[in-house]
DRENTORKOL-3810 file (N, C-alpha, C; in nm, 4 decimals):
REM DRENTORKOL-3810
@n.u->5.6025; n.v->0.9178; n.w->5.5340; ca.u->5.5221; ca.v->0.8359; ca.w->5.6211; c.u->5.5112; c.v->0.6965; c.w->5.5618
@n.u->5.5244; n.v->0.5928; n.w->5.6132; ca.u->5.5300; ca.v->0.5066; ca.w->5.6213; c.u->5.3623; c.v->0.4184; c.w->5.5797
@n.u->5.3508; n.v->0.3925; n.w->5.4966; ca.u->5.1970; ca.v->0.3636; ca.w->5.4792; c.u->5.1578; c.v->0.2000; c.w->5.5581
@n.u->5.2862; n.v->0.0817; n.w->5.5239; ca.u->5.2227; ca.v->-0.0186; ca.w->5.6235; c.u->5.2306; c.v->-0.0297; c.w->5.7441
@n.u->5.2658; n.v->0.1109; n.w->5.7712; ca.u->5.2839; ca.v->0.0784; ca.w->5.9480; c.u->5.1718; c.v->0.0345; c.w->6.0271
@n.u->5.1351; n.v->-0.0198; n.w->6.0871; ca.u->4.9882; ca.v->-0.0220; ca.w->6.1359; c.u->4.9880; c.v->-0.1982; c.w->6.1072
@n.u->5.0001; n.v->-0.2324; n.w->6.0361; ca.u->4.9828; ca.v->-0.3262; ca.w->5.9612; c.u->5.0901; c.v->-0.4695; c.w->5.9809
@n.u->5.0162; n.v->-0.5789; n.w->6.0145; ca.u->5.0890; ca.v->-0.6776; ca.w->6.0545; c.u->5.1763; c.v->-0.7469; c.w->5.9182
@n.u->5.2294; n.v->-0.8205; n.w->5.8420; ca.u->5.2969; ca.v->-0.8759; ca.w->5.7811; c.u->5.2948; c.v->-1.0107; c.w->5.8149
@n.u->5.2163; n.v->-1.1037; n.w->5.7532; ca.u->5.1971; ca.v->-1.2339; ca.w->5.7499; c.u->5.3133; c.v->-1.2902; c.w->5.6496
@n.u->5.3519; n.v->-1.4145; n.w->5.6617; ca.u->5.4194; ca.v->-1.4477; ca.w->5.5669; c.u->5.2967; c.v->-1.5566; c.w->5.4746
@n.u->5.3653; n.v->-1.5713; n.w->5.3387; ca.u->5.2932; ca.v->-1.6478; ca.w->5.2491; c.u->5.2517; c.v->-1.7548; c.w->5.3173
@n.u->5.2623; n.v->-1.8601; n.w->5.3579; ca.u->5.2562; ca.v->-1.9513; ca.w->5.4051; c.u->5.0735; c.v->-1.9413; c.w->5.5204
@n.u->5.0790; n.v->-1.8484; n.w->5.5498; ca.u->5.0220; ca.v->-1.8399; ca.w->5.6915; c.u->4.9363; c.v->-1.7723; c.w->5.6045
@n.u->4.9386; n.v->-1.6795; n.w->5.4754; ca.u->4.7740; ca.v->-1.6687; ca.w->5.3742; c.u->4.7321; c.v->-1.7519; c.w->5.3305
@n.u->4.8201; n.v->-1.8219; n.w->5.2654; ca.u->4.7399; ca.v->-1.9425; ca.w->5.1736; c.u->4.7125; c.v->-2.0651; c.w->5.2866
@n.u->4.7373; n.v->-2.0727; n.w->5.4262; ca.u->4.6758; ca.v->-2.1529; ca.w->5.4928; c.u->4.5106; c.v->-2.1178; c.w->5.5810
@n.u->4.5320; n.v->-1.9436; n.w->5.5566; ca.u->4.4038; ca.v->-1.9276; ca.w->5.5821; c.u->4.3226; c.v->-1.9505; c.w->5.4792
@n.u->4.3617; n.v->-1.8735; n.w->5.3987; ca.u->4.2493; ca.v->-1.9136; ca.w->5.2292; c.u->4.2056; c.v->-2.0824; c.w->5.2570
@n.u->4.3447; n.v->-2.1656; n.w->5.2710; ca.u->4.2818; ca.v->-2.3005; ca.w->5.2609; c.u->4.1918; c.v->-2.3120; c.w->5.3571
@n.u->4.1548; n.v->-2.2926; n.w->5.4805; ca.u->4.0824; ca.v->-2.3253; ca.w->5.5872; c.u->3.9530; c.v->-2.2427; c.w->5.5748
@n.u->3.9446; n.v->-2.1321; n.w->5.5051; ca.u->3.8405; ca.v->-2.0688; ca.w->5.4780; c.u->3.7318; c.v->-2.1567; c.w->5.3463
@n.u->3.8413; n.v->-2.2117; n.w->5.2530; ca.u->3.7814; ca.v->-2.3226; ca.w->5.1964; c.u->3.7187; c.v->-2.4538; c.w->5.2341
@n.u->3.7356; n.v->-2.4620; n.w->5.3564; ca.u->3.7447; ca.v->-2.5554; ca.w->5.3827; c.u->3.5777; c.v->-2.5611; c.w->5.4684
@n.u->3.5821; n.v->-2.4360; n.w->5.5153; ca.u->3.4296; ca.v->-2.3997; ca.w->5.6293; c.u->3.3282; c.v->-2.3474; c.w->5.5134
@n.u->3.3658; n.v->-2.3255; n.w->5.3900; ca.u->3.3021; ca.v->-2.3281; ca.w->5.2603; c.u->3.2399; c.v->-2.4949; c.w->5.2197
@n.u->3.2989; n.v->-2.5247; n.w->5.2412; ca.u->3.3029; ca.v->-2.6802; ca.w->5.1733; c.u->3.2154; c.v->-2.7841; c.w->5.2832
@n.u->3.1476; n.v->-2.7688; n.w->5.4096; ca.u->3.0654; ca.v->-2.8278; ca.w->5.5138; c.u->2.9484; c.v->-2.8789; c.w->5.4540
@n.u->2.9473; n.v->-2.9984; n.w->5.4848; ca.u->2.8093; ca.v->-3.0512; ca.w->5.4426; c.u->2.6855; c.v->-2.9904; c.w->5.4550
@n.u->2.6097; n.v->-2.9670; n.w->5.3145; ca.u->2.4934; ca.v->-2.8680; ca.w->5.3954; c.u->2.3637; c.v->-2.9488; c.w->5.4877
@n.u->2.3671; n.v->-3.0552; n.w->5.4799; ca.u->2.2700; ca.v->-3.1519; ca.w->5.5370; c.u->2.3000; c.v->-3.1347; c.w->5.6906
@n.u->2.4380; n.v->-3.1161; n.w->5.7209; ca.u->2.4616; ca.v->-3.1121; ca.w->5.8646; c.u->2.4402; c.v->-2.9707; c.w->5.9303
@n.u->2.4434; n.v->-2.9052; n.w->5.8440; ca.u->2.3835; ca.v->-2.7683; ca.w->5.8764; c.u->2.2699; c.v->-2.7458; c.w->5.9415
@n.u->2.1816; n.v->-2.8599; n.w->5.9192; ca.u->2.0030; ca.v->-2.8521; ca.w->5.8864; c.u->2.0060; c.v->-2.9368; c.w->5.9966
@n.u->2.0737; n.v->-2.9819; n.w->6.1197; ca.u->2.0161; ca.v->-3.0607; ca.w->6.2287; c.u->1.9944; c.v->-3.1904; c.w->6.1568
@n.u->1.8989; n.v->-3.3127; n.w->6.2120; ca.u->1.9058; ca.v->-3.4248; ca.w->6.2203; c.u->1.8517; c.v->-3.4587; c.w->6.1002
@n.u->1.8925; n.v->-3.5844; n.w->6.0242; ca.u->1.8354; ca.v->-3.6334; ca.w->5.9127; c.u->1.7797; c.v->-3.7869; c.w->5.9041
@n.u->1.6486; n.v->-3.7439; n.w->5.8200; ca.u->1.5559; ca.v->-3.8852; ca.w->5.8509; c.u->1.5337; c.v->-3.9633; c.w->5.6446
@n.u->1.6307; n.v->-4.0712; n.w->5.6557; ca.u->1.6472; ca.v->-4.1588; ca.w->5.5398; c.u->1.5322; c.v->-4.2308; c.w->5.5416
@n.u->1.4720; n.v->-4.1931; n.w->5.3803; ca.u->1.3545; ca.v->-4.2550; ca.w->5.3377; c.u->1.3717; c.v->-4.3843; c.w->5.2451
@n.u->1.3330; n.v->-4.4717; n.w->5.2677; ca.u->1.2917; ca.v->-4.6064; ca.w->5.1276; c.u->1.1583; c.v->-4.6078; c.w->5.1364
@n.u->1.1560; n.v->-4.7320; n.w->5.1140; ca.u->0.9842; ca.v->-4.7608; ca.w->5.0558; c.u->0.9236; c.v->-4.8794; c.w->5.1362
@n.u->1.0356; n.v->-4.9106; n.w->5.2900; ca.u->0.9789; ca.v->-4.9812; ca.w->5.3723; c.u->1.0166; c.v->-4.9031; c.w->5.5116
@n.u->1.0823; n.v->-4.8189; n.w->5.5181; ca.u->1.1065; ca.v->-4.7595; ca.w->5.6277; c.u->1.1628; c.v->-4.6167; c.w->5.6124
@n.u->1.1547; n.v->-4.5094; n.w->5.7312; ca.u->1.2025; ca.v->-4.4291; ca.w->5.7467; c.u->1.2784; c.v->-4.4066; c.w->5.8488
@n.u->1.4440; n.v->-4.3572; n.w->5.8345; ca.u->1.5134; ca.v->-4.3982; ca.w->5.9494; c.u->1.5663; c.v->-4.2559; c.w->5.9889
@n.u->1.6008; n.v->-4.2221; n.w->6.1116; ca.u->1.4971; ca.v->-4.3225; ca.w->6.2296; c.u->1.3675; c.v->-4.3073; c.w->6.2447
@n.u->1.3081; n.v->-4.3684; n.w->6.2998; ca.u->1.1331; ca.v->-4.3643; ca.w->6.3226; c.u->1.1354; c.v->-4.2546; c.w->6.4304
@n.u->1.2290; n.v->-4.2037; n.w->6.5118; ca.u->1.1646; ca.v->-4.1389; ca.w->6.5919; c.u->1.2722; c.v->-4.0305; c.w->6.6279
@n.u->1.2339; n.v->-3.8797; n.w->6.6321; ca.u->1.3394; ca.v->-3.7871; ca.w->6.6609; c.u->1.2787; c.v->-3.6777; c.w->6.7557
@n.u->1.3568; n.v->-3.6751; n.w->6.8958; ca.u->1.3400; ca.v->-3.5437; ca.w->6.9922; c.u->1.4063; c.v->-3.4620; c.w->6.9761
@n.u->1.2918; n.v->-3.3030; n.w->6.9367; ca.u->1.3975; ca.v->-3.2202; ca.w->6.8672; c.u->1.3075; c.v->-3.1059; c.w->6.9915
@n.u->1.4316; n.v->-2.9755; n.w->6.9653; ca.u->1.3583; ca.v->-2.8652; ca.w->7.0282; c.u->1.3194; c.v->-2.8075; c.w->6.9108
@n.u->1.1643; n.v->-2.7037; n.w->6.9562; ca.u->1.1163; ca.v->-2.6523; ca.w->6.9215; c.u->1.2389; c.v->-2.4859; c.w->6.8045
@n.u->1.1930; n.v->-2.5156; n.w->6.6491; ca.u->1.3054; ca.v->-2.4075; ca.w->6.5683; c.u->1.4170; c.v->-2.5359; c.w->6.5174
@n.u->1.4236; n.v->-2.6516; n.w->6.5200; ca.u->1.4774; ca.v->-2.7476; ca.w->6.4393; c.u->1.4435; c.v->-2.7574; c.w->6.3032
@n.u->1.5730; n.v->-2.7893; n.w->6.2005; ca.u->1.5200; ca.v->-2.8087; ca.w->6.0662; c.u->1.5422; c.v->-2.9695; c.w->6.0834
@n.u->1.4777; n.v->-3.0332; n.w->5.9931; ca.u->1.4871; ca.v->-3.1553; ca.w->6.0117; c.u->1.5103; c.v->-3.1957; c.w->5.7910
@n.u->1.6371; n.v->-3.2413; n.w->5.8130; ca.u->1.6607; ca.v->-3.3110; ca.w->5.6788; c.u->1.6160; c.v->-3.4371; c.w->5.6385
@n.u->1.5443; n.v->-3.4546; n.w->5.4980; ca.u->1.4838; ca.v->-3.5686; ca.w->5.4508; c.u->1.5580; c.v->-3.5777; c.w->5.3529
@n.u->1.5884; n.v->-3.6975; n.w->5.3222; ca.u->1.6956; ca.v->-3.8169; ca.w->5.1906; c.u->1.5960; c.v->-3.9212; c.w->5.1204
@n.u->1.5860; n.v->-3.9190; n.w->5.0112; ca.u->1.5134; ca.v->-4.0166; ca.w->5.0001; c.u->1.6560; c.v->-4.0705; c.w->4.9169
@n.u->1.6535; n.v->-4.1993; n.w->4.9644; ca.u->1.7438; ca.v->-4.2989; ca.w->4.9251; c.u->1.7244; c.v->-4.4194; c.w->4.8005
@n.u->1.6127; n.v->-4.4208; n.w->4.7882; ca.u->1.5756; ca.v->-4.5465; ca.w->4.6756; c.u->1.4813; c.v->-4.4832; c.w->4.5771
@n.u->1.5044; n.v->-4.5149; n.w->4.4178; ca.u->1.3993; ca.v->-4.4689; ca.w->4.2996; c.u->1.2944; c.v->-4.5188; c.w->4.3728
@n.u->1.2041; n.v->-4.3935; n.w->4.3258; ca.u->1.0491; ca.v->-4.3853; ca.w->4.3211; c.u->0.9840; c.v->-4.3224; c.w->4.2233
@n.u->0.9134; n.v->-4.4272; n.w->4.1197; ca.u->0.8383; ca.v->-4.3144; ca.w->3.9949; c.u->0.7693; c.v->-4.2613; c.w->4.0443
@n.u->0.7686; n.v->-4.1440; n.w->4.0377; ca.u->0.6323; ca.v->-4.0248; ca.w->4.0733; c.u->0.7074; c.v->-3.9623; c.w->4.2119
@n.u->0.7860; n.v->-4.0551; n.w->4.2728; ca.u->0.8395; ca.v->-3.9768; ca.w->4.4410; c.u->0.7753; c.v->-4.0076; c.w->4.5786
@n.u->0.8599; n.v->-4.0145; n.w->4.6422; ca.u->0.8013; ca.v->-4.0475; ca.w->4.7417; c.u->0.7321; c.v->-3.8888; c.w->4.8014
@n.u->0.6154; n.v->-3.8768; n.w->4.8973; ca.u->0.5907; ca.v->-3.7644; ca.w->4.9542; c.u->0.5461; c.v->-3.7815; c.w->5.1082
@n.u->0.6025; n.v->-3.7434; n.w->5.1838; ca.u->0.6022; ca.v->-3.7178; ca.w->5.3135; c.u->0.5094; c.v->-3.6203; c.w->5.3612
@n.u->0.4442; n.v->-3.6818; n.w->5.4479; ca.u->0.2470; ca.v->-3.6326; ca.w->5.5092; c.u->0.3113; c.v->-3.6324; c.w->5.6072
@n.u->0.2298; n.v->-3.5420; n.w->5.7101; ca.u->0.1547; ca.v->-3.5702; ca.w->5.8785; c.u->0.0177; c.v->-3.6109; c.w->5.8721
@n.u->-0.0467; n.v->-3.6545; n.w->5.9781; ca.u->-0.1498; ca.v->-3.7259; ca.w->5.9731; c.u->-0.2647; c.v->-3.5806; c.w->5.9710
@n.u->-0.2237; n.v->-3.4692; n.w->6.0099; ca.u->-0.2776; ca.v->-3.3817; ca.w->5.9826; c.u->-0.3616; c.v->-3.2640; c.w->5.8877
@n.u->-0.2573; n.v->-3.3231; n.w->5.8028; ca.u->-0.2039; ca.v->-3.2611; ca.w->5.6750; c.u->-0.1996; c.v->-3.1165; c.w->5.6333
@n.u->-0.0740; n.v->-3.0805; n.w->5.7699; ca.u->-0.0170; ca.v->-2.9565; ca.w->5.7403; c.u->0.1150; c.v->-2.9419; c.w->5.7003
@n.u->0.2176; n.v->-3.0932; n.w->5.6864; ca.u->0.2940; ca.v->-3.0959; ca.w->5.6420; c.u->0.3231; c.v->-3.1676; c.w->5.5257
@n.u->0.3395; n.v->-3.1128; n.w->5.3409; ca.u->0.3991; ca.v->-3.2144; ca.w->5.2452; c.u->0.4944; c.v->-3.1778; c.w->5.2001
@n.u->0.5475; n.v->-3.2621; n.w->5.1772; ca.u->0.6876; ca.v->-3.2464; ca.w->5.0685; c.u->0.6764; c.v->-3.2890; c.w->4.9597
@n.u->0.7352; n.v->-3.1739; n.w->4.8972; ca.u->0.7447; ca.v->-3.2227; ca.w->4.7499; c.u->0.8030; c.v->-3.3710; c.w->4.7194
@n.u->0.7448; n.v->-3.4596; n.w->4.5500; ca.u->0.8021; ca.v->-3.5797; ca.w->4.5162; c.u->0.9140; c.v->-3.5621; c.w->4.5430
@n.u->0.9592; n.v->-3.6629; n.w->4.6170; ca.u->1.1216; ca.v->-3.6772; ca.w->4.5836; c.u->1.1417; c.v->-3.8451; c.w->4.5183
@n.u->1.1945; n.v->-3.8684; n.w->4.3818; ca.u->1.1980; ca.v->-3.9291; ca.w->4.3152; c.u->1.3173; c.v->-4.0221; c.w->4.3029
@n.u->1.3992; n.v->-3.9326; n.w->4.3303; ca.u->1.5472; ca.v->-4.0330; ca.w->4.2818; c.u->1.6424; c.v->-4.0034; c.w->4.4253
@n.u->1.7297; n.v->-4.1529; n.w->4.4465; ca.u->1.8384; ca.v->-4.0974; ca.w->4.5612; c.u->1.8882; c.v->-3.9881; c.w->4.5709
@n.u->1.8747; n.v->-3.9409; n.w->4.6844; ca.u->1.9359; ca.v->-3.7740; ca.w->4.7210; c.u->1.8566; c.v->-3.6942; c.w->4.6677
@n.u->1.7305; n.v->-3.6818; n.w->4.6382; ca.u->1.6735; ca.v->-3.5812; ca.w->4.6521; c.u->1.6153; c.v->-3.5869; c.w->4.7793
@n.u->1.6214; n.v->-3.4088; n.w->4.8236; ca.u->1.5893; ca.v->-3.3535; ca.w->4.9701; c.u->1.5157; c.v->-3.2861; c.w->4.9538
@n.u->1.4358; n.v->-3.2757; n.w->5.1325; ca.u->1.3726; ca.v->-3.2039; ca.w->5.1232; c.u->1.3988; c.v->-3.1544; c.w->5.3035
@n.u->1.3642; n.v->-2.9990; n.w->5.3058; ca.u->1.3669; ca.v->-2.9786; ca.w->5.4664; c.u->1.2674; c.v->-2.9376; c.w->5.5485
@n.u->1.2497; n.v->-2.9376; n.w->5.7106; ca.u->1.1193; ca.v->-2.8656; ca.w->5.7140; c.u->1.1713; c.v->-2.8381; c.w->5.8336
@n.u->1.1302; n.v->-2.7373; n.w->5.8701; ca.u->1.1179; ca.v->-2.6875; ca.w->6.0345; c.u->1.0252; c.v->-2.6551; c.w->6.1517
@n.u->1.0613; n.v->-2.7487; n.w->6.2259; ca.u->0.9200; ca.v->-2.7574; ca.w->6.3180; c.u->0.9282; c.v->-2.6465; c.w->6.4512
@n.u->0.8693; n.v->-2.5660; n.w->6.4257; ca.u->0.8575; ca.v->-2.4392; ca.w->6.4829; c.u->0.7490; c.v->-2.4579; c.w->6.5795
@n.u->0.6517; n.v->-2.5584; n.w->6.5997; ca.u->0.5910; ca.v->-2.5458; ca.w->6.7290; c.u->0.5857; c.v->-2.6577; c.w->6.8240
@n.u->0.5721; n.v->-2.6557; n.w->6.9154; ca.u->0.5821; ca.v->-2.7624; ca.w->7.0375; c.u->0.4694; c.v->-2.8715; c.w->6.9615
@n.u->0.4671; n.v->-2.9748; n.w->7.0215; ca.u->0.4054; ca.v->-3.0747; ca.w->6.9841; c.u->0.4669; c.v->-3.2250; c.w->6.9260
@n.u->0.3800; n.v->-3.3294; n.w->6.8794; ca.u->0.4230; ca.v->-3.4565; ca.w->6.8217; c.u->0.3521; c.v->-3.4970; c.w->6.6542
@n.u->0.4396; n.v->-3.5085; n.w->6.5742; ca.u->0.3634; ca.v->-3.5106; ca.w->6.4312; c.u->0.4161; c.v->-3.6512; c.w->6.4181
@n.u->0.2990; n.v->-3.7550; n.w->6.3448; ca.u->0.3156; ca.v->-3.8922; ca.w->6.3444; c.u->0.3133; c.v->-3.8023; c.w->6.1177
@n.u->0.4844; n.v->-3.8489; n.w->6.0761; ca.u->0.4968; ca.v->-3.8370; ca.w->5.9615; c.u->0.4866; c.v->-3.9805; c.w->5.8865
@n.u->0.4514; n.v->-4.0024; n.w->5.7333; ca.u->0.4059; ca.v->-4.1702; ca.w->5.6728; c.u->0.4296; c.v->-4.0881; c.w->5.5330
@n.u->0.4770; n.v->-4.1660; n.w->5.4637; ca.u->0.5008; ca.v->-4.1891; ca.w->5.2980; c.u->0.3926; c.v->-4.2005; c.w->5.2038
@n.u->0.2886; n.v->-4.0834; n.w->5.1891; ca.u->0.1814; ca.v->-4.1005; ca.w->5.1416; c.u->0.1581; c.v->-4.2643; c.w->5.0290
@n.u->0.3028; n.v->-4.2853; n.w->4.9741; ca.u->0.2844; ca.v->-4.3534; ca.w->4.8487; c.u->0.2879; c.v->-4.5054; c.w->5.0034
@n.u->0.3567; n.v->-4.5199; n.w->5.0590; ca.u->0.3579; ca.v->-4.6239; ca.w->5.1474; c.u->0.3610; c.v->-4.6143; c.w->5.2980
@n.u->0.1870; n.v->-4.5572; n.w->5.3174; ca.u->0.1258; ca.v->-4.5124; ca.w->5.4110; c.u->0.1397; c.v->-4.6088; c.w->5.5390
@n.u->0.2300; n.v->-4.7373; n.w->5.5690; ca.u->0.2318; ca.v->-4.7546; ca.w->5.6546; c.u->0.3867; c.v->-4.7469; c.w->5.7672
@n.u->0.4532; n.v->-4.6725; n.w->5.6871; ca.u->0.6014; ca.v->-4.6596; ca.w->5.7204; c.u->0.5991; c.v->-4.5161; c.w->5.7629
@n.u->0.6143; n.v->-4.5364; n.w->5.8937; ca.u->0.5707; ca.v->-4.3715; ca.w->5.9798; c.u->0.7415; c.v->-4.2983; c.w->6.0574
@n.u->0.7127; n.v->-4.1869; n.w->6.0837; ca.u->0.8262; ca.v->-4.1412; ca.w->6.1843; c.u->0.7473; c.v->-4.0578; c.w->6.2562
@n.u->0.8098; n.v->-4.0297; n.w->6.3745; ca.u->0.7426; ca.v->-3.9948; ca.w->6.5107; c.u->0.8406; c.v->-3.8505; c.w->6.5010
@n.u->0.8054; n.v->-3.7593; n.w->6.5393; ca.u->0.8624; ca.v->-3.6295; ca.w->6.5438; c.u->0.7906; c.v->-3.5362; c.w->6.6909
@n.u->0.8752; n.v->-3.5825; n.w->6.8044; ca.u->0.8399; ca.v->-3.5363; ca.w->6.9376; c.u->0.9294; c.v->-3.3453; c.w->6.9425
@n.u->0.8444; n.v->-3.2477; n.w->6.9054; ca.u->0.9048; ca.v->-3.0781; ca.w->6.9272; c.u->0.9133; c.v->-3.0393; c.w->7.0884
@n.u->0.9870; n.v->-3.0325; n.w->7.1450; ca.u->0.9858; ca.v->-2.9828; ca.w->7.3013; c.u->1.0237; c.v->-2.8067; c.w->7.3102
@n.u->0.9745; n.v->-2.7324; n.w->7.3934; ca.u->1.0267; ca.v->-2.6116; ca.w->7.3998; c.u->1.1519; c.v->-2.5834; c.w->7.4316
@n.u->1.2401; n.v->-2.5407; n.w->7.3719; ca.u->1.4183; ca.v->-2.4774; ca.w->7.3960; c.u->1.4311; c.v->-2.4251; c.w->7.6022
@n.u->1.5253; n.v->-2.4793; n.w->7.6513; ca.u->1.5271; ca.v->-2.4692; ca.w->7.7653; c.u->1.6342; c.v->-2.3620; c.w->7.7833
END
């Protein structure tokens, strides 16, 4: 009996191009994974304003040194993030309920982003 019968026969070429392409969906930015991303400095947060549905993660960058870190409030204060101190440190959050959170840079409380949650249609 024949044991590879059953069994297709790829040539080399056509494995190591899957391996490569499997590397390749390995290798995806994880920030883009996480839905939309909002770049922090120490005069603005970009963009100021994002319509997301309700179950969005929303990615934060802080882009410019900050001793101690920058930390990201709602005016509520049910949302903080940890310091983030140096370029490229992240942070993520997911807004799981309907509503509008006015977010500000505790350290530079007048640089806000608007975060409008709508229910999934």
């Amino acid at each position: 009996m024949d044991v590879s019968s059953g069994f297709r026969r790829f040539p080399v070429w056509a494995v190591a191009l899957g391996a490569g392409l499997g590397l390749m969906l390995i290798a995806v930015d994880p920030a883009a994974a996480h839905g939309p991303t909002i770049e922090i400095r120490h005069d603005e947060m970009k963009p100021p304003l994002l319509n997301l549905f309700v179950g969005t993660t929303v990615h934060f960058v802080n882009t410019v040194a900050m001793p101690g870190g920058h930390v990201i409030v709602d005016e509520s204060g049910t949302i903080e993030s940890p310091p983030l101190e140096k370029p490229g440190d992240d942070w993520h959050h997911t807004f799981d309920e309907v509503g509008t959170w006015e977010l500000f840079i505790k350290q530079h409380p007048k640089v806000k982003a608007r975060i409008v949650v709508v229910p999934k249609r």
